[in-house]
C-alpha positions in Angstrom: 34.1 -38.6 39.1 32.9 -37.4 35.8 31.4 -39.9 33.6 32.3 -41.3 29.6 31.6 -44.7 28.1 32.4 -47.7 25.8 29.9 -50.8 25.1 29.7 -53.6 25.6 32.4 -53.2 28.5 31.4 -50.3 30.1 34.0 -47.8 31.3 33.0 -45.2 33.7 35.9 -42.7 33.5 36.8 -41.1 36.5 38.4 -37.9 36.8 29.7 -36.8 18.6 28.2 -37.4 12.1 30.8 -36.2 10.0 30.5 -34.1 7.4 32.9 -34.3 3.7 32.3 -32.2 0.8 33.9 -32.5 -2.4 35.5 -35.5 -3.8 39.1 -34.9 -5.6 42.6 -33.3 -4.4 44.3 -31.8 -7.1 47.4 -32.9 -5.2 48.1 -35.5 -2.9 48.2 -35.3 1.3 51.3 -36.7 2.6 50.9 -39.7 4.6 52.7 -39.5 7.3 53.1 -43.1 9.2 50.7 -45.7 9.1 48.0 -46.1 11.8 48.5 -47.6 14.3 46.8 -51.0 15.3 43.9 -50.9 18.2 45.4 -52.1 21.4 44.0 -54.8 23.0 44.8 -53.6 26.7 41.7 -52.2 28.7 43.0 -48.8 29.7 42.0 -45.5 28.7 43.2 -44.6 25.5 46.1 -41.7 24.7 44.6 -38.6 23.5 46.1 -36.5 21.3 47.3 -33.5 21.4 48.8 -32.9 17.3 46.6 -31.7 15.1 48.6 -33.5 12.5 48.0 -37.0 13.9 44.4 -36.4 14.4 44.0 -35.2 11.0 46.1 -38.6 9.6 44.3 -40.5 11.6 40.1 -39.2 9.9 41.6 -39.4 6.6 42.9 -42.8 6.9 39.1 -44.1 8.3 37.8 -42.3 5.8 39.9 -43.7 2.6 39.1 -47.1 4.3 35.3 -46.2 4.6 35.4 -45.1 1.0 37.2 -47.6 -0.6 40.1 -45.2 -2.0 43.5 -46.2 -2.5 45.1 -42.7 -2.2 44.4 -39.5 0.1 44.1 -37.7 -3.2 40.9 -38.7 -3.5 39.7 -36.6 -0.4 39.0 -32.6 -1.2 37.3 -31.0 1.1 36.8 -32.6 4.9 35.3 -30.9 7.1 34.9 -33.0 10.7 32.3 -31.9 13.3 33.7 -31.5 16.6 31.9 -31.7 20.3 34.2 -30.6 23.2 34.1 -31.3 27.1 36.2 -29.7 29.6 39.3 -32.0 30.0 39.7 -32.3 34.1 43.2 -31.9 35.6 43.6 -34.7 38.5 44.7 -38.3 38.9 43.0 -40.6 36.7 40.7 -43.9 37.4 38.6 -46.3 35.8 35.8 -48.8 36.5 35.5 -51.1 34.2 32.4 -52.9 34.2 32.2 -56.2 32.4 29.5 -58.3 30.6 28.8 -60.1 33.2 28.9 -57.5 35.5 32.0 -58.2 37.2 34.1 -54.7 37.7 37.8 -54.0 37.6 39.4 -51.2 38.7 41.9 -49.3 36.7 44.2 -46.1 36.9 45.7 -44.7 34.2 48.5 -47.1 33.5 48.2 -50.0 35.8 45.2 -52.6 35.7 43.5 -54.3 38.9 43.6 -52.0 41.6 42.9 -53.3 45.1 43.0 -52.0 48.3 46.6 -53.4 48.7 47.7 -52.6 45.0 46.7 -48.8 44.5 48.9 -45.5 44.8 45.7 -42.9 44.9 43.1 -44.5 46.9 40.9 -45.2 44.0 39.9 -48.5 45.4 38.9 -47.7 49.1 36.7 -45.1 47.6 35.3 -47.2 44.7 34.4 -50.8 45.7 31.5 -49.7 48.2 30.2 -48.4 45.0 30.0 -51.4 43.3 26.0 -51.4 43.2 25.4 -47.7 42.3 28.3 -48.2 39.2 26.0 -51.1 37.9 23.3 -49.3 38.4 24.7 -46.4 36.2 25.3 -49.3 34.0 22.0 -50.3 33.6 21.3 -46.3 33.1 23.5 -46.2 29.6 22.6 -49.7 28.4 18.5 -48.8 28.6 19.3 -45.7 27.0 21.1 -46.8 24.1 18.6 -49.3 23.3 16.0 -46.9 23.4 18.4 -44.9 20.7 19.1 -47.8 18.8 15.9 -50.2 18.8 17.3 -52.4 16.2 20.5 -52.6 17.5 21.3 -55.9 19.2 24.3 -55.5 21.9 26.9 -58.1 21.4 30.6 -58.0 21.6 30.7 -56.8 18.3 30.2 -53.5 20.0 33.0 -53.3 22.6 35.4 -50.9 22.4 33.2 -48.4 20.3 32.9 -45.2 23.0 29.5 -43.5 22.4 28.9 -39.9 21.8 28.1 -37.7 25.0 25.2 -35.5 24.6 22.6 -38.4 24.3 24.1 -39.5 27.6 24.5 -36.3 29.3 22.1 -36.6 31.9 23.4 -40.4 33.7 25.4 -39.6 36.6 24.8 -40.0 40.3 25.5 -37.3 42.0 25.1 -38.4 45.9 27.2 -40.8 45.5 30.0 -38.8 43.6 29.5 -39.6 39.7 29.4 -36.5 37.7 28.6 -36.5 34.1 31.4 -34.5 32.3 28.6 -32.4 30.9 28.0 -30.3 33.8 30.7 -28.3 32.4 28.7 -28.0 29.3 29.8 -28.7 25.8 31.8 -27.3 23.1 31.1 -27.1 19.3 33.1 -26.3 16.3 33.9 -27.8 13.1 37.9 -28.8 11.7 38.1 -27.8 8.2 41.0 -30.0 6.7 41.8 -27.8 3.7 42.7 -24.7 6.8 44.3 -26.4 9.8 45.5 -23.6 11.3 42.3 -21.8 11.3 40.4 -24.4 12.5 43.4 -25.0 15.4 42.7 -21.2 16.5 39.0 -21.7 16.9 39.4 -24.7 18.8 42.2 -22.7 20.7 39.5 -20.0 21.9 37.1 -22.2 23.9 40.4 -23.9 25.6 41.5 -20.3 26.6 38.5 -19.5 28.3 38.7 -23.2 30.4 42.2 -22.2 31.4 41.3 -18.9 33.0 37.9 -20.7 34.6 37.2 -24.0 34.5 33.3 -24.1 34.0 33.0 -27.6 35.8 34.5 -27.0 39.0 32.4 -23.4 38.3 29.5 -26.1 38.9 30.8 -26.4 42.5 30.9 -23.0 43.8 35.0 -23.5 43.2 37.2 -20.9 40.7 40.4 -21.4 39.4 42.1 -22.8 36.0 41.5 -25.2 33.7 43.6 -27.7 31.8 41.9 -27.8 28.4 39.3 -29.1 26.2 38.8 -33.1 24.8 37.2 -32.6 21.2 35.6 -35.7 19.6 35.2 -35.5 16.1 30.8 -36.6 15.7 29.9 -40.1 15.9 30.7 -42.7 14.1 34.2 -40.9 13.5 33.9 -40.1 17.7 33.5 -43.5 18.4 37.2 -44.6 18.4 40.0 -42.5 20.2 42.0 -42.0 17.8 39.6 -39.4 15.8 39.7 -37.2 19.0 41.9 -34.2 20.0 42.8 -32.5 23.0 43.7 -29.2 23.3 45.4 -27.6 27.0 46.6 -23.8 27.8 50.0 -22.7 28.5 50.1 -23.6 31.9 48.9 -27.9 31.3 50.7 -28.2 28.0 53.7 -31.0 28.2 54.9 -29.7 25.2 56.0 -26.9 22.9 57.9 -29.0 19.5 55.2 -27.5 17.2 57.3 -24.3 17.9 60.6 -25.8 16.8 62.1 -24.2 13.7 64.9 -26.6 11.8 67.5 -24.0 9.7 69.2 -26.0 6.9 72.0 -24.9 8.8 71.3 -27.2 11.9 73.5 -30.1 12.7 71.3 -33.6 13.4 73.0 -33.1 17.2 71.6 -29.3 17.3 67.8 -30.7 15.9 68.2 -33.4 18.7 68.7 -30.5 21.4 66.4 -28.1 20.3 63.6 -30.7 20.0 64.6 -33.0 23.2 64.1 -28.6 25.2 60.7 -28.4 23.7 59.5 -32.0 24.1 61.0 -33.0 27.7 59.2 -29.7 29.9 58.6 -29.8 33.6 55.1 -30.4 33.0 56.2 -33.9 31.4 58.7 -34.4 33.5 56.0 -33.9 36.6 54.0 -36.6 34.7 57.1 -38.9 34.7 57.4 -38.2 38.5 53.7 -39.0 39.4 54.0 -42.4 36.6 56.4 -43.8 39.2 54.3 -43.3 42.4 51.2 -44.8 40.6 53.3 -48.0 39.8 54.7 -48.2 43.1 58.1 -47.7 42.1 60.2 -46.2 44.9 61.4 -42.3 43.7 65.2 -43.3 44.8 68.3 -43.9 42.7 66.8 -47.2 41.8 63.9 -45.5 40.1 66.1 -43.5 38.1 66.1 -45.7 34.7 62.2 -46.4 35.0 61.7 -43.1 35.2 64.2 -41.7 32.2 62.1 -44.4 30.2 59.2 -43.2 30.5 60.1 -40.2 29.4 62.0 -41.1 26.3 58.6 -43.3 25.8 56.2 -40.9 26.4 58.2 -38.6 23.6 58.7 -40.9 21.0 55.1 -42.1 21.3 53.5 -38.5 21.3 55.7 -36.7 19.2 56.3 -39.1 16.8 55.1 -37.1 13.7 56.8 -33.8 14.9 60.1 -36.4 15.1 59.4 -37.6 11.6 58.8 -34.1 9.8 61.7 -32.8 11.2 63.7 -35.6 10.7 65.1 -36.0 14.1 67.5 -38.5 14.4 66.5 -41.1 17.5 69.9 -41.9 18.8 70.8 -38.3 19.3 67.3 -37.5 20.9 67.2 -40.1 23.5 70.7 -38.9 24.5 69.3 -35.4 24.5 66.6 -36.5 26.7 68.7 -38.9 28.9 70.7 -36.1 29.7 67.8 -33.9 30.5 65.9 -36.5 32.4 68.6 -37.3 34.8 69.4 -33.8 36.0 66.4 -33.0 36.8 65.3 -36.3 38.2 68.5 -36.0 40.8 67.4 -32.7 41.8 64.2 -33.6 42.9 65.5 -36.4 44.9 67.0 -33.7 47.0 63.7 -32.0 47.7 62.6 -33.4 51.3 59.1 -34.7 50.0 60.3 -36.3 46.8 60.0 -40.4 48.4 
């Protein structure tokens, strides 16, 4: 179990200042879509994987930081960013409350017990209930000792804390792992060259995919899925300022290729974009989504599972669908269609209940 946190709740996840130069646009960014609100709910947060929407999302804190009514105001941004090696696996949570009491969490479904829980995560978890507040204790002294003058309140929760000051809390006999044994990653996003920046960023997530360097800390080879990028604290300390970036073989997703001819008919943008969004990687996800609620993988399962998909889309690929001016009602048909067939053809495979 590798190790991240948020105060004052404390998250133990299992599975970085910013600098701007400059002050004026000659022209304008286009805005995109508004942010979105925080959530309330206690699970771990979507990550990103569009450049776009992270850079939407740093300029928007920062015109509210500033005080300035238009992005024209911003020039030249340039966002430090600290990587860690982004596991491949099932994902869980302990959440660790004020008062000490602990729920358990995977990735989309709150309150695991030993009855309610598709992976296990609670047999192996609540005998650990004394060495996870322990680990608590760890962070809580040590940000104190960071930030003297810094009261903890709930004013607090919800704000994730950079890594590296934190890098060396784990327990490792009994099975948490800081995410920085597999080191960390450091770059910088200049605004005013996306692409460029993208390709640096696209270097270090190469060379995770063809070795992952934490499971390298176990005497174990093989691929990597990618690389979580934060942009430097305070920007890091909300989720929607970080990035993640997987290789070919992870990736759920390929609709920053897709090329719209003034030619194209709305129904041949809906089918081109529905093939590059709906992969079998995402479809795979779909698939697992349904044996972590505890939905049964039968006929019956069929219309959970085709929403999640069309969900999933529409929630990640929401900018690519608004650039390229996808129409909705086409796409979800695209993706119904693509959803289905392939969801019936993995019901004939002998292990898919």
């Amino acid at each position: 179990m590798d190790v991240t946190t948020s105060m004052q709740d404390m998250t133990l996840e299992s599975k970085g200042d910013m600098q701007v130069t400059g002050s004026q646009l000659d022209e304008p960014q286009r805005e995109l879509s508004a942010t979105p609100e925080k959530s309330s709910s206690t699970l771990f947060p979507k990550i990103t994987g569009k450049v776009d929407e992270f850079v939407h999302s740093v300029n928007y804190q920062l015109r509210m930081d500033l005080g300035l009514e238009s992005y024209k105001n911003l020039r030249h941004v340039v966002v430090k960013l600290i990587g860690t090696v982004k596991l491949h696996g099932a994902h869980a949570d302990i959440l660790i409350h004020a008062d000490d009491t602990i729920q358990l969490q995977s990735r989309n479904m709150v309150g695991l017990s030993n009855e309610k829980d598709a992976y296990g995560i609670a047999k192996a978890l609540l005998p650990l209930k004394a060495e996870a507040l322990d680990l608590k204790a760890k962070y809580r002294q040590r940000y104190l000792e960071l930030n003297p003058k810094v009261e903890i309140n709930e004013d607090i929760n919800n704000a994730f804390l950079p890594d590296e000051p934190y890098a060396d809390i784990q327990n490792e006999d009994a099975g948490f792992y800081n995410i920085s044994r597999g080191g960390f990653y450091h770059e910088e996003f200049d605004f005013n060259t996306p692409e460029a920046s993208r390709e640096r960023l696209q270097v270090h997530t190469v060379a995770v995919e063809k070795e992952c360097p934490f499971a390298k800390t176990f005497g174990i080879s093989g691929a990597g899925e990618g690389i979580v990028w934060k942009a430097e604290h305070p920007l890091g300390n909300d989720a929607r300022r970080w990035l993640k970036t997987k290789g070919a073989s992870h990736s759920v997703t390929t609709t920053e290729k897709v090329k719209v001819a003034p030619s194209d008919s709305d129904l041949e943008k809906a089918q081109n974009f529905a093939e590059a969004a709906v992969t079998n990687n995402r479809l795979e996800q779909g698939w697992g989504y349904l044996e972590e609620m505890g939905i049964k993988r039968d006929m019956k399962g069929l219309a959970q599972f085709m929403k999640w998909i069309s969900n999933d889309v529409e929630v990640e690929e929401r900018l690519e669908i608004q650039k390229l001016e996808i129409k909705l009602k086409l796409l979800r048909a695209q993706m119904a269609s693509t959803s289905k067939a392939w969801y019936l053809e993995r019901l004939k495979q002998p292990t898919s209940l």
